[in-house]
C-alpha positions as CSV (number, residue, x, y, z in Angstrom):
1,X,0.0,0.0,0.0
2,X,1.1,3.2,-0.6
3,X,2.0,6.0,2.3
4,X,0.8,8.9,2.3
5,X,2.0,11.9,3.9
6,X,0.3,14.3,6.1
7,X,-1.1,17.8,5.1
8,X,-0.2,20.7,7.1
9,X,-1.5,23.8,5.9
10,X,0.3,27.0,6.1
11,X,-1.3,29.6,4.3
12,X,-2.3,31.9,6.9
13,X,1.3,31.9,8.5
14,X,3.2,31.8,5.2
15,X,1.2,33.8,3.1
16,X,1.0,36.9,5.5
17,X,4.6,37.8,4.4
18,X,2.7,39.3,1.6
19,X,-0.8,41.0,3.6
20,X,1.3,41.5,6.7
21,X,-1.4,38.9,8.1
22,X,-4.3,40.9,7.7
23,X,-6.4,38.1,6.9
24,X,-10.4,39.2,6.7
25,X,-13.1,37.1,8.9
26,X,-14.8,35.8,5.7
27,X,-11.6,34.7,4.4
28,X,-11.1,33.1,8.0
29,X,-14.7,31.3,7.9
30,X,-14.0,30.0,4.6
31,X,-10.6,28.6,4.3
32,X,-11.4,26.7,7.9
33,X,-14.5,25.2,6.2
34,X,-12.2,24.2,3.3
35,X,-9.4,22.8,5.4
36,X,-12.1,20.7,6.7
37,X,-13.6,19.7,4.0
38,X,-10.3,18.1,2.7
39,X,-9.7,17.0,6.2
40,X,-6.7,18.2,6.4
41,X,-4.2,17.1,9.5
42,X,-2.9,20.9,10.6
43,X,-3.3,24.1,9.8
44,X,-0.9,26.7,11.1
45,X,-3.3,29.4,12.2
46,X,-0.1,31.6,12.3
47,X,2.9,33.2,14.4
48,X,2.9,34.1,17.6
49,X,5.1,36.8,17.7
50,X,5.6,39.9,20.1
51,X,4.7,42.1,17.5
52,X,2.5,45.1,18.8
53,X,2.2,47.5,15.3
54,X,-1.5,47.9,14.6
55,X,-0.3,47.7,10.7
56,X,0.1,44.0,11.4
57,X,-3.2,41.4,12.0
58,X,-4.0,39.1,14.4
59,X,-2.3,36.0,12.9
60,X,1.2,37.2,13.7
61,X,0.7,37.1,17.4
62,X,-2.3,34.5,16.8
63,X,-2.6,34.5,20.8
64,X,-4.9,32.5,22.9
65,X,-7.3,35.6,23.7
66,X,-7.9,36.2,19.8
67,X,-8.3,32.4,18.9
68,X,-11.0,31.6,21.4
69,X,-12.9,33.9,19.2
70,X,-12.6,32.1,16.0
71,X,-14.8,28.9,15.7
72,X,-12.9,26.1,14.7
73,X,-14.4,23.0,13.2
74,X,-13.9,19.6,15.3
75,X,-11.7,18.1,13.0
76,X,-8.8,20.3,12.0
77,X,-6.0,20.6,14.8
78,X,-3.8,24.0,15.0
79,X,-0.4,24.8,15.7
80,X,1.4,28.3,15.6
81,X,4.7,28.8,15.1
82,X,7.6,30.4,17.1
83,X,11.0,31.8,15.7
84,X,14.0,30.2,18.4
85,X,15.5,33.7,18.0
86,X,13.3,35.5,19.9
87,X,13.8,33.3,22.9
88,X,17.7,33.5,23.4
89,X,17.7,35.4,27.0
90,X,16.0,34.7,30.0
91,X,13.8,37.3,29.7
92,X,12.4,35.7,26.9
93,X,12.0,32.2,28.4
94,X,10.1,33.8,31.0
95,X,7.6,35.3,28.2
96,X,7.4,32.1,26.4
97,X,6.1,30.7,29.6
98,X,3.4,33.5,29.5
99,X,1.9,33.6,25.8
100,X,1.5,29.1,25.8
101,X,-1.1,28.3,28.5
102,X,-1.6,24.4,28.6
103,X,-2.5,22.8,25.6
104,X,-5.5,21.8,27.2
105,X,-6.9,25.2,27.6
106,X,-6.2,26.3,24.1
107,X,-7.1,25.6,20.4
108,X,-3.5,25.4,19.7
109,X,-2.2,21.4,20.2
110,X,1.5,22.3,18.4
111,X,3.9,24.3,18.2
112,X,6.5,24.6,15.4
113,X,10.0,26.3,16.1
114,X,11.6,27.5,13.5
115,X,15.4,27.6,13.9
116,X,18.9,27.6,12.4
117,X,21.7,25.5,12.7
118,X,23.3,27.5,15.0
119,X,20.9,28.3,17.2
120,X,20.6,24.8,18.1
121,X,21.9,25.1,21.8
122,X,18.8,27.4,22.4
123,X,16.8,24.3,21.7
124,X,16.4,22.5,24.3
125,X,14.7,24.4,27.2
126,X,12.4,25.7,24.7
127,X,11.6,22.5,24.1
128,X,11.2,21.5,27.4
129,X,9.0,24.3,28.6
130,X,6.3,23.4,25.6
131,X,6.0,19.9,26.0
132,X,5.6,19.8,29.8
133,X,2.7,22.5,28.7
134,X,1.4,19.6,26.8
135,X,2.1,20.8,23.3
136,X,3.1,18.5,20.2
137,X,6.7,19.8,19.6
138,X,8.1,20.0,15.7
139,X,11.7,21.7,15.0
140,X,11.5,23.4,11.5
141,X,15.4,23.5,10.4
142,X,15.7,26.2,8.3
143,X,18.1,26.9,5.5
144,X,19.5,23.2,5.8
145,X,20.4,22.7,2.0
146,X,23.5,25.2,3.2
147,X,24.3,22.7,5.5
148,X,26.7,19.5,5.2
149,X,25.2,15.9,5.7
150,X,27.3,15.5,8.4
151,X,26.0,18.6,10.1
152,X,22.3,17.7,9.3
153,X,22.9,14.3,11.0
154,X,24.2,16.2,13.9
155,X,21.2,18.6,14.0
156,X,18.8,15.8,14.3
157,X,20.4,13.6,16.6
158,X,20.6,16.5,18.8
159,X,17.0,17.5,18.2
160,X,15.9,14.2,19.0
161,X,17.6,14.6,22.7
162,X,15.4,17.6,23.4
163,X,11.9,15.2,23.6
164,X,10.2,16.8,20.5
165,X,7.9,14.9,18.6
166,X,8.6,16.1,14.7
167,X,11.8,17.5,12.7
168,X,11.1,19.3,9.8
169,X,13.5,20.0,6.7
170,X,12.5,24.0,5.5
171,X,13.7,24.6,2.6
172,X,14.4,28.3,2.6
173,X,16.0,29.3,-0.4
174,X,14.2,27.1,-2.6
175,X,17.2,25.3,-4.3
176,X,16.5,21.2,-2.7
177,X,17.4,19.2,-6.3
178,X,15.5,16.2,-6.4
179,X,18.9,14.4,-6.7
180,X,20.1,15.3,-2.8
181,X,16.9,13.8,-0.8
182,X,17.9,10.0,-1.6
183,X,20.8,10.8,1.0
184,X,19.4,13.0,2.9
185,X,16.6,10.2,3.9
186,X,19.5,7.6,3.8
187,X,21.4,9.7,6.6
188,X,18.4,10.4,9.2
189,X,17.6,6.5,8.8
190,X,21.1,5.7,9.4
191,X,20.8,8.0,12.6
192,X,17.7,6.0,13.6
193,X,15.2,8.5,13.1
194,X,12.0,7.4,12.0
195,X,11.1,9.4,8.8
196,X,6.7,9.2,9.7
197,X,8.2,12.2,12.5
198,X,9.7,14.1,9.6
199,X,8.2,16.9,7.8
200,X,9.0,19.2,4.3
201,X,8.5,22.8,3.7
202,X,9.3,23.5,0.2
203,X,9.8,27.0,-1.7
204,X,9.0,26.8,-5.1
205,X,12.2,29.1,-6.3
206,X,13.0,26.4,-9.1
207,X,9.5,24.8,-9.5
208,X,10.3,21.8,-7.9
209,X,8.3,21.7,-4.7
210,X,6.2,19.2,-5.9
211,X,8.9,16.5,-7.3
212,X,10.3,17.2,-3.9
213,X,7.4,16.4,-1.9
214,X,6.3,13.2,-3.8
215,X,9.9,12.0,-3.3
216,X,9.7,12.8,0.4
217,X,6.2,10.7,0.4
218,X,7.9,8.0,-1.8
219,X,10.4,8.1,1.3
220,X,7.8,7.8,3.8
221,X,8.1,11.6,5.2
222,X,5.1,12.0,7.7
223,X,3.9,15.9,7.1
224,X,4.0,18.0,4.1
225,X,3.2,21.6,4.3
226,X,1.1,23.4,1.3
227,X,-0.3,26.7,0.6
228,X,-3.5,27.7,-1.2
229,X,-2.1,28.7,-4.7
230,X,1.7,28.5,-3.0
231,X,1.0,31.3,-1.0
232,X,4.0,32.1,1.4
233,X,7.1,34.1,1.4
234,X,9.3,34.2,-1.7
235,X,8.4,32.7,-4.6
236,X,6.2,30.8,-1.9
237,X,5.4,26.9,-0.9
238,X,3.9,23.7,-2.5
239,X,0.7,24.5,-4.1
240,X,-2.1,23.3,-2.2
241,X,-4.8,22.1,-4.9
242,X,-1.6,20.4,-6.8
243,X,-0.5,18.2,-4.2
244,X,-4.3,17.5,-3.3
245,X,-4.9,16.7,-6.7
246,X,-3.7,13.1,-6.1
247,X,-5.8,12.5,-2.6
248,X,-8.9,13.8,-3.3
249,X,-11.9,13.7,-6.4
250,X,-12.4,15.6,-8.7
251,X,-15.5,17.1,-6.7
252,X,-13.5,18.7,-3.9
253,X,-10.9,19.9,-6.1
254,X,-13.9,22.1,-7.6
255,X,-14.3,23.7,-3.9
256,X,-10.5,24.8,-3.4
257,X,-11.2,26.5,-7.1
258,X,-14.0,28.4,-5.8
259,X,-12.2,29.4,-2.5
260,X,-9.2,30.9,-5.3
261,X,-11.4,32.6,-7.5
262,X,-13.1,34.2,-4.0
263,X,-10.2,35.0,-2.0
264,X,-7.3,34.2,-4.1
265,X,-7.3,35.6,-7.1
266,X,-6.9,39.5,-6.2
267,X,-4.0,38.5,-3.6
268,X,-2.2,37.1,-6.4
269,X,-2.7,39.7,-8.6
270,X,-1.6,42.1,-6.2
271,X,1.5,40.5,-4.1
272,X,2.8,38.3,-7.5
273,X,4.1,35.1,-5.3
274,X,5.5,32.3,-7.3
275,X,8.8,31.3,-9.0
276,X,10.6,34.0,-11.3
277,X,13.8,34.2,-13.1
278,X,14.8,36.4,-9.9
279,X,13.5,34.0,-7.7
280,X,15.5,31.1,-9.8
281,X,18.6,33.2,-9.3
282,X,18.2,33.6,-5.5
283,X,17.7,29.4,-5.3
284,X,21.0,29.0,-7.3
285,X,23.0,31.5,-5.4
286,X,22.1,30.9,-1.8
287,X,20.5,34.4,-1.5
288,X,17.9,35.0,1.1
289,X,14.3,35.5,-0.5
290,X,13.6,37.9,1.4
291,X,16.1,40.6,-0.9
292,X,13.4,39.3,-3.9
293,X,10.4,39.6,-2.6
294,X,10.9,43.5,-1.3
295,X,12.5,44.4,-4.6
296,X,9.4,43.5,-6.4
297,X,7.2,44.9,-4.0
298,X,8.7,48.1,-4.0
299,X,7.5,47.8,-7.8
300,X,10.1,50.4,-9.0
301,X,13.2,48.3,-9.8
302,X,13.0,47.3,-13.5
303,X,14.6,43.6,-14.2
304,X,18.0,44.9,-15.3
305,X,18.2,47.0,-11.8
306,X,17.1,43.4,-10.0
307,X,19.2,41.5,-11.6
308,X,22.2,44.0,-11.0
309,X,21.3,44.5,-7.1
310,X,21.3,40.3,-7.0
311,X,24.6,40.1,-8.4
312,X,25.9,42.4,-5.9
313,X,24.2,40.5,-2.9
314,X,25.8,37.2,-4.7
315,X,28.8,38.5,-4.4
316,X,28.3,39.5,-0.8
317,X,27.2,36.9,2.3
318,X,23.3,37.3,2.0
319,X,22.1,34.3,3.4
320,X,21.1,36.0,6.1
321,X,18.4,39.1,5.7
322,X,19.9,42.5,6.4
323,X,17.8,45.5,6.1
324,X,21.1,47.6,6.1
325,X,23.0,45.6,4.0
326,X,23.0,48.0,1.1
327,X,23.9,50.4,3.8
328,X,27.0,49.0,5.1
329,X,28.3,47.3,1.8
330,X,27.0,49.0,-1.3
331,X,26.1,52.9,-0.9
332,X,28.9,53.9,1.2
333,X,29.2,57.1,2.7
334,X,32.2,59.8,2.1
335,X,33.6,62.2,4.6
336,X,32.5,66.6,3.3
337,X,32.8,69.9,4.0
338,X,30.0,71.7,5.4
339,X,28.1,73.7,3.5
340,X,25.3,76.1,4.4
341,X,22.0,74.6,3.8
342,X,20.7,78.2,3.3
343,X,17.3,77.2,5.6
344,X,15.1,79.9,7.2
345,X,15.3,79.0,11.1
346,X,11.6,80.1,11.8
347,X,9.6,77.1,10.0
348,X,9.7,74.0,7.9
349,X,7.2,72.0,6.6
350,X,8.0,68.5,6.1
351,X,5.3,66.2,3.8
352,X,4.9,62.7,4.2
353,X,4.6,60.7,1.5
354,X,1.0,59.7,2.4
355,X,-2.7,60.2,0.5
356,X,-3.4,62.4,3.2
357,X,-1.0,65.2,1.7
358,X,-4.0,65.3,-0.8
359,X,-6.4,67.2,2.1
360,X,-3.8,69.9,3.1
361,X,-4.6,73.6,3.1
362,X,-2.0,74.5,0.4
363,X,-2.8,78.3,0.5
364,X,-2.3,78.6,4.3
365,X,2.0,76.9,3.7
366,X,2.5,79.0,0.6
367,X,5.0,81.9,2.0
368,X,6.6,78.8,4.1
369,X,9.7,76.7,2.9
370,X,8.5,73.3,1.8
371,X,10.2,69.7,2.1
372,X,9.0,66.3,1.1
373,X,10.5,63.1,2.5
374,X,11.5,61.0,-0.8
375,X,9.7,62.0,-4.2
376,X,5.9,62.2,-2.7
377,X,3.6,60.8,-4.9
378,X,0.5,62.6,-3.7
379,X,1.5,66.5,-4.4
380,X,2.4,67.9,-7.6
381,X,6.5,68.2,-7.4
382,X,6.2,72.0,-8.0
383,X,5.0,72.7,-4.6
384,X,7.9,72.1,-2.6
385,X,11.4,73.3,-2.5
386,X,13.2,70.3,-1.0
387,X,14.1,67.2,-1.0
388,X,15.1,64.5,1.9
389,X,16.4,61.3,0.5
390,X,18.3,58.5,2.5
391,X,17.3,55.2,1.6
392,X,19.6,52.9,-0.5
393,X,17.0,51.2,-2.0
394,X,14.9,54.6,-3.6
395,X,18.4,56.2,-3.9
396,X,19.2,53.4,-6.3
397,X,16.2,53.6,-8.5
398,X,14.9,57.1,-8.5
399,X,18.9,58.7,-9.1
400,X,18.0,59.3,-12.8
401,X,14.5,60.9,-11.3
402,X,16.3,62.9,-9.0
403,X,18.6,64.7,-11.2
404,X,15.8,66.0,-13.6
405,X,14.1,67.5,-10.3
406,X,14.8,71.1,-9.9
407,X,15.1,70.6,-6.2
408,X,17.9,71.4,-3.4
409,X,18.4,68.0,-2.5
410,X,19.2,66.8,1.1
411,X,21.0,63.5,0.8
412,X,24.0,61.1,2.5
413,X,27.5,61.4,0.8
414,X,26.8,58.4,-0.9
415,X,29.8,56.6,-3.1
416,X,26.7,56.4,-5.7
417,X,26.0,60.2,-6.2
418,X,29.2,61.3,-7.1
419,X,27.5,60.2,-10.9
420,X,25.3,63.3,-9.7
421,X,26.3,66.2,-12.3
422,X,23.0,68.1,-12.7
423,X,22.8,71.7,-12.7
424,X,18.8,71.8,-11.6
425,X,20.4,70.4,-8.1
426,X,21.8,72.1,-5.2
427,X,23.3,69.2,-3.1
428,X,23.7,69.3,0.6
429,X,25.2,66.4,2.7
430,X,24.2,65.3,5.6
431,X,25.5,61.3,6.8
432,X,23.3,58.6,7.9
433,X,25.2,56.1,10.2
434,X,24.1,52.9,11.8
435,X,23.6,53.2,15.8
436,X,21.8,51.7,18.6
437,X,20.8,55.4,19.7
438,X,19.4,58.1,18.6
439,X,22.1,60.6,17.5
440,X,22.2,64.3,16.2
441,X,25.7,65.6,15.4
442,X,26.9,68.3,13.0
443,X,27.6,65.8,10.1
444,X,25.9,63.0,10.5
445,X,22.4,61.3,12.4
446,X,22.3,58.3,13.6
447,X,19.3,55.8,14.6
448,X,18.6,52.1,14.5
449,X,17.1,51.7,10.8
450,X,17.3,54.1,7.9
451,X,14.5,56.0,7.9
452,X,13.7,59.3,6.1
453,X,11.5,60.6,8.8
454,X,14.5,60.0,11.5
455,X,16.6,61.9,8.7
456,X,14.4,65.3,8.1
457,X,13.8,65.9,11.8
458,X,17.7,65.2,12.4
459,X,18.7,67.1,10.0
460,X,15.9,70.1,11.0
461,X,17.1,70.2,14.7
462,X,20.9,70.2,13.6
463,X,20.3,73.6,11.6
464,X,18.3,75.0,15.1
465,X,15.3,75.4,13.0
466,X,12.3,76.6,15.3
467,X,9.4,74.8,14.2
468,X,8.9,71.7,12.4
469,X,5.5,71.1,10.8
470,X,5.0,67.4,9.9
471,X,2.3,66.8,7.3
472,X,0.5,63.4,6.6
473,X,2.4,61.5,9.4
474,X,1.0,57.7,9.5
475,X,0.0,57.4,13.3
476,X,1.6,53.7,13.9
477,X,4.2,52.7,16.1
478,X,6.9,53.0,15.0
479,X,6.1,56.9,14.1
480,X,4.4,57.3,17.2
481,X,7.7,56.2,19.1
482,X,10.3,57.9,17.2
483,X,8.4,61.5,17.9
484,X,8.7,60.6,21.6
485,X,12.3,60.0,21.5
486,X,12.6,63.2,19.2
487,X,10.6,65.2,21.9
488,X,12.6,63.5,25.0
489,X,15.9,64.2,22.8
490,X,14.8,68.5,22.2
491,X,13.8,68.3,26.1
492,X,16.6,66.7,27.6
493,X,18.8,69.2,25.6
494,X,17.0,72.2,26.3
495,X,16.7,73.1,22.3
496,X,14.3,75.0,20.7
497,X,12.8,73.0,18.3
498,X,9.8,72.2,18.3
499,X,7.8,69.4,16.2
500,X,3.7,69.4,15.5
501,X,2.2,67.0,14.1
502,X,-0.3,68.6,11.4
């Protein structure tokens, strides 16, 4: 008789990369109904992060409070998953205790971790605190096709110490060849694991997470995870309704093409998961899919830009995401001269690139001096005078944009701009460095992420300009934070500036 592996579903955890898992209730309702209608084994509800920003939905924390609300039907199990990184310190153990009640008193019966190789020596006691709570225990390994088979034996055997119940094989960048599982299957059995309590999460970077996943069955694997149309991060997972195709009739395959046509469809239109030349080219050269995906959904890079930013992160270690990457290796910053910025010190006005520069009064700002942070989309160009730029990522695609501008321009000493010849531009300089603070010098600013908005205000309270009038501001967070730390800064200094939020 033939074996047949396991479903478990990750569409809501994988696929809110792309929504930031802002999942709808109908969408909720109907893809439960579904999964149960296919009787599938697991579906991963989602993460359960620490992650407060309103901008995110309910399935990245997918906590115990919000999932007693959901109605769940009586045959589909859930499990959440955990990252191993955010539970290094003590601190963290503690709060791991705290968000997992007792599998008894919640919806959730597993928990996945999802780990590196070298995070293995966090393992254990995170282990150990979920399964005395009761929970089934799985260890995702991520990016193990980087790994030896010596090392992957290692990780297993190691694994298997800690008491958990399933070991998973994630493969993150997408590049598995069908050629390598033989020996991979060969070396766990060798190692006495039993391959019913292993699992495979494929990325579809070279269209072969399928063929993997009926090898992995052919090899008696215990769990395979899909995603309705491949949903997931990157070029995103094993399509649900292909792998199903083979278990079910022809009759229930109809229902998962109704659920795509209701909720699908638009998604895909919109986020454009699935495999790509790009995504091919990430696979092949062991970069981290992450790059890809917000490239393409910055939806200004053209595919000769792409493929020249890949070919700079191939040639660099980027197996790892690193938002500053392009920071600290590519646009690198020269040492200046000062040179007056020639801003009044009474008032600035500083719009956001947001739809709600659309409402402002532009009469009452027109004998004020004007600034936009980036190239604002919302407000015809003509209305303001300058222009804050920081970012690697726009600096890279909007240079020939920028020199066409008849704008003064407000911009890091990047290596890049020195290409920067225009007469319509005045240029000042002002340096962004990395730091752990928040940091206002004469020359340079420094916070904990590139951001323009850190930049403007920086740069505004450096030239002992009065007032600073913020326009179209997004109330999240993040923004909501780095105003406080702007306002404690001016205070504890005893500066003059002041910031309003319009």
């Amino acid at each position: 008789m033939d074996h047949k592996s396991r479903i478990l579903d990750c569409t809501l955890r994988d696929g809110g990369y792309y929504n930031k898992w802002n999942f709808s209730g109908t969408f909720l309702r109907d893809y439960l109904k579904l999964m149960s209608i296919y009787e599938v084994d697991w579906v991963e509800i989602g993460f359960r992060k620490n992650i407060l920003n309103k901008a995110y939905g309910d399935f990245v924390r997918s906590d115990d409070s919000f999932l007693d609300k959901i109605y769940v039907p009586k045959n589909l199990r859930l499990c959440v998953m955990i990252d191993l990184s955010d539970f290094k310190t003590i601190n963290d153990i503690k709060r791991l205790k705290k968000i997992f009640r007792k599998s008894e008193k919640s919806k959730v019966s597993m928990v996945r971790i999802a780990t590196s190789y070298e995070d293995l020596i966090y393992l254990n006691s995170v282990v150990k605190i979920l399964k005395k709570k009761n929970y089934i225990v799985c260890v995702n390994l991520m990016k193990f096709t980087l790994l030896k088979n010596s090392q992957l034996n290692f990780f297993f055997k190691r694994a298997l110490k800690t008491g958990c119940d399933f070991f998973y094989l994630a493969d993150s960048f997408g590049n598995l060849r069908p050629s390598k599982i033989r020996k991979i299957c060969l070396g766990l059995k060798k190692n006495n694991i039993d391959l019913s309590r292993c699992g495979y999460h494929g990325h579809n970077n070279l269209n072969l997470a399928f063929k993997n996943a009926k090898i992995f069955e052919k090899n008696r694997f215990g769990l395979i995870d899909t995603s309705i149309t491949g949903m997931g991060r990157g070029a995103g997972n094993l399509l649900f309704e292909e792998y199903a195709k083979q278990k079910f009739s022809k009759n229930k395959i109809i229902l998962v093409k109704k659920f795509i046509l209701k909720h699908m469809k638009e998604l895909k239109k919109k986020y454009k998961w699935g495999p790509s030349f790009h995504y091919q080219y990430s696979a092949k050269n062991n970069i981290h899919p992450t790059y890809i995906q917000n490239l393409l959904n910055e939806r200004k890079f053209s595919f000769k830009q792409i493929y020249k930013i890949l070919k700079f992160l191939k040639s660099n270690n980027s197996k790892t995401f690193d938002t500053n990457i392009f920071d600290n290796l590519f646009l690198k910053t020269n040492s200046f001269k000062n040179k007056p910025s020639h801003l009044k010190k009474d008032k600035i006005v500083l719009l956001c690139n947001n739809s709600q520069i659309r409402r402002i009064n532009k009469k009452s700002l027109e004998n004020l001096q004007i600034a936009s942070l980036n190239i604002n989309q919302y407000i015809n160009k003509k209305f303001y005078d300058y222009l804050f730029l920081c970012h690697p990522y726009r600096l890279m695609t909007e240079v020939k944009t920028i020199v066409n501008l008849k704008k003064k321009l407000i911009v890091p000493n990047y290596e890049i701009l020195k290409t920067i010849t225009s007469k319509k531009n005045k240029i000042t300089n002002y340096n962004y460095l990395f730091n752990k603070n928040n940091v206002i010098k004469d020359k340079f600013c420094g916070y904990n992420k590139n951001l323009v908005l850190v930049y403007a205000i920086s740069f505004c309270i450096k030239e002992k300009i009065k007032e600073i009038l913020i326009y179209g501001l997004s109330q999240n967070n993040e923004n909501i934070l780095i105003i406080k730390k702007f306002n404690k800064l001016i205070k504890d200094k005893k500066l003059k500036t002041k910031i309003i939020l319009k």
